[in-house]
N, C-alpha and C positions, 0 to 999 in steps of 0.2 A: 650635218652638212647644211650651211647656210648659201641656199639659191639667191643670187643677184639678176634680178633683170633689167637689161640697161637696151638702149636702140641702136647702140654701137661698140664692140669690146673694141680699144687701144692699147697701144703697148703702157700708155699715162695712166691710165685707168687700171688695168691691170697688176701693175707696180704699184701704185699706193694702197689697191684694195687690199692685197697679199700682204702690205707689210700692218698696216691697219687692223686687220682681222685675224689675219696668221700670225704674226708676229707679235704684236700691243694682246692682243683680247684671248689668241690660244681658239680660233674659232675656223675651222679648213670652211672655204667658200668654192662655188663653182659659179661660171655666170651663162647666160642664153639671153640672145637677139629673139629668141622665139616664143612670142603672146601663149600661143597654146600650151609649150612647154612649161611653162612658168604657173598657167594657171591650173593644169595639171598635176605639179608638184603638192602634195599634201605636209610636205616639214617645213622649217623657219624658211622664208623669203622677206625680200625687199625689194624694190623698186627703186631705181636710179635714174632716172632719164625727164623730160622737160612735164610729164603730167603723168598721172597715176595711172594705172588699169583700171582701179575699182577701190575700193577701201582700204588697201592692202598698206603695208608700214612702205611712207613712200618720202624719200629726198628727192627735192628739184634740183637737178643737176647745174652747174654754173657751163660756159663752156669750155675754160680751159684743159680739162683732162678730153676733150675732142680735138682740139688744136695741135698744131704743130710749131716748132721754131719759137723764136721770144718775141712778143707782143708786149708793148705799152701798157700796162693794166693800172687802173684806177680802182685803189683798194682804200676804202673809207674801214674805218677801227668802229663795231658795236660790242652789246654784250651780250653773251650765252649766261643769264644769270649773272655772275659775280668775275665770271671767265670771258678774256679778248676774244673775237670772232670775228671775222668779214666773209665776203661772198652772202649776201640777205638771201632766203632761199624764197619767201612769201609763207603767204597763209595756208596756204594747202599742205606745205612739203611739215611730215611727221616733225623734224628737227628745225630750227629755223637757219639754217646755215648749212652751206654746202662746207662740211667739215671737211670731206676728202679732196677736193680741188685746192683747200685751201689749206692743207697739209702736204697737198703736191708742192705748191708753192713754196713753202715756207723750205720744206726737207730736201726739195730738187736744188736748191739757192738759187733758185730764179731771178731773185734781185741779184744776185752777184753776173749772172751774165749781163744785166741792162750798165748803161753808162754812171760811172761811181767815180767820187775823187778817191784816188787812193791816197798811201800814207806815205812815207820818203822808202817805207822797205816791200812797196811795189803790192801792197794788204789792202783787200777789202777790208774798211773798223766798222767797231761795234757801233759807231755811229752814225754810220751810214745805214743798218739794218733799220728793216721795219720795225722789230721788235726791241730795239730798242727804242728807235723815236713813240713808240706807244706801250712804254713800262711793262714787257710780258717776257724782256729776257732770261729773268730768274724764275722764270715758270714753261716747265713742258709744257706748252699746251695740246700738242698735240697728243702726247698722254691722259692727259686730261680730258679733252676731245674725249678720246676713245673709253674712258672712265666714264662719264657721264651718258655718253652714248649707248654704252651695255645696261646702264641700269634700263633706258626703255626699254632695250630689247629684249632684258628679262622679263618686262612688263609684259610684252607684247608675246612673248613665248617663254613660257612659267615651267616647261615640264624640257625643256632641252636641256643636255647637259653639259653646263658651261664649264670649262678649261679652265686653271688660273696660271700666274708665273710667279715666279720669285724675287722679291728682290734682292740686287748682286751687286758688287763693289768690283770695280778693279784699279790698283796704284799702278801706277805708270810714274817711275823714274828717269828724269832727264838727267843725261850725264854730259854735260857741255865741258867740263874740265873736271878730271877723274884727279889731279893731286892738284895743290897747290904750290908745294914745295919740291916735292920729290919728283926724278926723272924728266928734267924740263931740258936737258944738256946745258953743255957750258956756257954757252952765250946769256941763253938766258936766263939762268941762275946767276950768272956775273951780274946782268941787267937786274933782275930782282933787289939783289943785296945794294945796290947804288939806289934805286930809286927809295928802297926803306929807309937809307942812309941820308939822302938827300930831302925826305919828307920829316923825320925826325921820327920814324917811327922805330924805334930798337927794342920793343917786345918783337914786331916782327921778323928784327935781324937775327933778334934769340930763337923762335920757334923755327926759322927756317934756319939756322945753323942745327941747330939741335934734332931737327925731321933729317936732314941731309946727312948725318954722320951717324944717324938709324938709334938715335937715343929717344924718340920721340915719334910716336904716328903720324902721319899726314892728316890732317885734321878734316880733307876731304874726303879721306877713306874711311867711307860713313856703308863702305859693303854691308859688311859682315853683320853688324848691327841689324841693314834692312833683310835680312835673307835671314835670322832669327827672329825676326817678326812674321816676317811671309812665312817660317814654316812653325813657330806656335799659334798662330792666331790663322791660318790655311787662307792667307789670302793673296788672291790670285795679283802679282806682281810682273809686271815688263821692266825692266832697264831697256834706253834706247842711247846708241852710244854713238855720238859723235868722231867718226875717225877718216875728216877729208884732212885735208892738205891743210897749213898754217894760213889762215889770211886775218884781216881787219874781225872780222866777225865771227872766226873759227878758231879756237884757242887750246883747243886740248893737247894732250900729248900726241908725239908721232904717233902714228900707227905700225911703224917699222920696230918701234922701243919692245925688246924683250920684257919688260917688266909691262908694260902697258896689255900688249897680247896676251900675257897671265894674266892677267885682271879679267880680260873680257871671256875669258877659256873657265875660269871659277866660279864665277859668275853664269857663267852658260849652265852651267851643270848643277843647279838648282832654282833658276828661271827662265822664263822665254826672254831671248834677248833680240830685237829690236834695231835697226839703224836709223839714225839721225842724218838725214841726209842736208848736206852743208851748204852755207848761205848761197854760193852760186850755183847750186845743184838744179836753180829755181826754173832756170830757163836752157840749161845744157844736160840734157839724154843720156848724152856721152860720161859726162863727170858725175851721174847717180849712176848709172849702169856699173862703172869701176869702182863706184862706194860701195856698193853691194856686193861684187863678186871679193872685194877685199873684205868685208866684214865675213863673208860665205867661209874664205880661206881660213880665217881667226879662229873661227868656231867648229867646222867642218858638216856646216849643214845647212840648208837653203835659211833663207833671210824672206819671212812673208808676211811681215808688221813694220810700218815708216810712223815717225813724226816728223816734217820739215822745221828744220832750224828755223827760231823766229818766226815760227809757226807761217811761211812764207805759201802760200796755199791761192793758184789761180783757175779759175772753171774755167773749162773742164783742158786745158793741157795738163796740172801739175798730176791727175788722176791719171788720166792718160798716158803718161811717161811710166806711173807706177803701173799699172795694171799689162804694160807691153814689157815691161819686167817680171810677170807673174806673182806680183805683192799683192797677197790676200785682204790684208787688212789694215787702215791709217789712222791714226790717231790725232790729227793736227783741226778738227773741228772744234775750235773754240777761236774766242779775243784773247788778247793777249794784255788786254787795257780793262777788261770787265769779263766778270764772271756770268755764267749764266749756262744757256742753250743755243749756239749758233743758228744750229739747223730746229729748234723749238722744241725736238723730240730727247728723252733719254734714254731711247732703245736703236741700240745698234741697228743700221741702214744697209742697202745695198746702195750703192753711187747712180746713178737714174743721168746716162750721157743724154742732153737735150740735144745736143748737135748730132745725132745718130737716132735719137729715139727710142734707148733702147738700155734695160736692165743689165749694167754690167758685172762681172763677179766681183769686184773691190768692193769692201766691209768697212763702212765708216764707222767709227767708234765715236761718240761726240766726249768730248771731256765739260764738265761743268765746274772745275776751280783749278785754280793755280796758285803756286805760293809765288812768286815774284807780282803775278796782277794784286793779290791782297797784301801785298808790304809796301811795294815800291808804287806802284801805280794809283792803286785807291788808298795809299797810307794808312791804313789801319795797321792799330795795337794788336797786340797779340791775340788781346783776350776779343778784342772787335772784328778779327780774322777766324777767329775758334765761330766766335756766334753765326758770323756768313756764312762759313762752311757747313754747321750744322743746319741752319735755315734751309739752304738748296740741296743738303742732301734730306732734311726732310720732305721735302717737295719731292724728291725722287722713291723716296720711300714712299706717300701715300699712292703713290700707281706701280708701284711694284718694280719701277724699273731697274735701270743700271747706272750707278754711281761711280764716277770716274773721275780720280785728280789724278792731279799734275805736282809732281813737287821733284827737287833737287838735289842731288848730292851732298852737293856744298852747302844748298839753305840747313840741312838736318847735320854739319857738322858743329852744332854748338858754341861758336864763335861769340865774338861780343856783338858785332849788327846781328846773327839769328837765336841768340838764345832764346831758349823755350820752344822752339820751332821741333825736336823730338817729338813733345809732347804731346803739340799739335798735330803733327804726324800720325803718331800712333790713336787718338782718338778720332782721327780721318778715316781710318781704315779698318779698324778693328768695331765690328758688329756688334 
């Protein structure tokens, strides 16, 4: 047990220590306001607070984990060695950086509450982040942090017995349109066949006559494939299925389609499955609430993992909406334009409400790649999209964390824009 003495416990302080120590390092902490007790104590301690007791392993505290509400903060970029850092702690304090204030920072998305231009689809971007405008988005740092932090503290206490974690993968399948040919009804398969007809494409008219009259698989029913992956290679796999209402930016099948609702019932019964809650869900209670209880009905059993369509993600209502729903855990922390670390960490989080002050049970999952952000967005080759991915999941590998993409039904259906995309695929996820 590692003692914390600090001049003031908070509920900020509190929450980052726990996810820092407990969480990152594998190390249970207790803390005390009280000089005696602490000097008392004879096992590992530290010091947190503006000056030391005595010689003892001591951080100078910054004050934001004593504050309350969102403040203006002037954050200058130095370096910890080779690693981004701000918050300078001075010459006294053991580390030279207040790491955990500035892991509040980063994890709580403190920038995201301050004034940001958004994007047309209502997003904090990747370029608005601090970490991006100071090149540290393809690196945890906050793992890192906590990496480099343990080796003094093995320094400092050589005979404790340190805890380690694993590093974990998890694929997360977006399913934004489950067929491309099959089960669309009449209209819109009438509409289909005209617009192939009318662009001059007739390989398309062939494969979608020939999926339609059941001669030929849908070429987005890339299931079965991924759930012989997930169960030879044991890797832990979500599907998140998009099933609101038809709009501009919603395109799947009905949710009412018998064929649809086997899909998602098959699929149930050898993954966690997930709902994708739809473009206008973003800012109506009412219209995620009914997405939810209709994906509940599909499956027959509570629904307690989200990814918002368009990755559409506002501090702190869209949390808020999910967590007064009883959603365990969200998967929508990432860009949707760059890859990287949103919230800077790759260990799953608890949601830290600023506007309440207070650790709430929603479990962010952060994701660090997508296949549409490396094809479409940053236009890399295949084999230039293979390289990225291995680079940041090596990054997540040397701290042990937790590796999580993003990839698509329809990118892994082998088509002529994704081939080779399987491939990549399976050397994403498989250890």
């Amino acid at each position: 047990m590692l003692l914390i003495y600090t001049h003031k416990i908070t509920p900020r302080l509190n929450y980052i220590f726990k996810h820092f120590f407990v969480r990152i390092l594998k190390i249970p902490i207790t803390f005390t306001d009280k000089v005696n007790d602490f000097v008392a104590h004879n096992g590992p301690k530290i010091t947190y607070s503006k000056s030391p007791l005595g010689t003892e392993f001591f951080i100078r505290s910054h004050d934001l984990l004593f504050e309350q509400g969102i403040n203006d903060i002037d954050i200058t970029i130095y370096h910890w060695d080779d690693t981004p850092c701000f918050f300078p702690a001075g010459e006294t304090s053991t580390i030279p950086y207040d790491i955990f204030a500035a892991s509040f920072y980063l994890m709580s998305r403190y920038e995201e509450y301050l004034p940001h231009v958004q994007d047309v689809h209502e997003r904090f971007t990747a370029e608005e982040s601090l970490a991006f405008k100071n090149g540290f988005l393809e690196k945890p740092v906050i793992d890192i942090w906590a990496s480099k932090f343990l080796e003094l503290l093995k320094s400092k206490f050589p005979n404790y017995n340190y805890g380690t974690r694993e590093f974990k993968i998890i694929s997360t399948i977006d399913v934004n349109t489950a067929f491309v040919y099959k089960h669309k009804g009449v209209v819109r398969t009438i509409g289909g066949f005209l617009n192939d007809f009318l662009n001059f494409k007739f390989t398309d008219v062939r494969n979608r006559l020939l999926t339609i009259l059941g001669l030929k698989e849908d070429p987005f029913n890339t299931f079965s494939t991924l759930l012989k992956i997930k169960e030879a290679h044991k890797v832990d796999t979500i599907f998140f299925f998009s099933i609101g209402d038809y709009t501009t930016f919603d395109k799947n099948i009905s949710s009412s389609n018998i064929n649809f609702k086997s899909l998602i019932k098959s699929v149930a019964d050898y993954a966690i499955v997930g709902l994708r809650p739809s473009y206008f869900t973003f800012k109506n209670a009412e219209k995620l609430k009914k997405e939810k209880l209709r994906l509940e009905y599909i499956i027959n059993r509570p629904v307690t993992c989200t990814r918002q369509h368009y990755l559409r993600l506002g501090l702190p209502d869209t949390y808020q909406n999910l967590i007064d729903l009883d959603v365990k855990e969200d998967y929508t922390m990432g860009f949707e334009k760059s890859v990287g670390f949103r919230a800077s960490t790759c260990t799953p989080f608890y949601f830290y409400d600023i506007d309440f002050e207070i650790q709430t049970p929603l479990k962010i999952f952060p994701f660090a790649v997508m296949d549409t952000t490396l094809k479409q967005y940053m236009e890399l080759s295949n084999k230039e999209s293979l390289a990225k991915i291995l680079e940041i999941k090596n990054e997540v590998q040397k701290v042990n964390g937790t590796f999580i993409s993003v990839f698509h039904n329809d990118s892994l259906a082998e088509n002529e824009t994704w081939k080779g995309w399987m491939d990549i695929y399976k050397t994403t996820v498989i250890q």
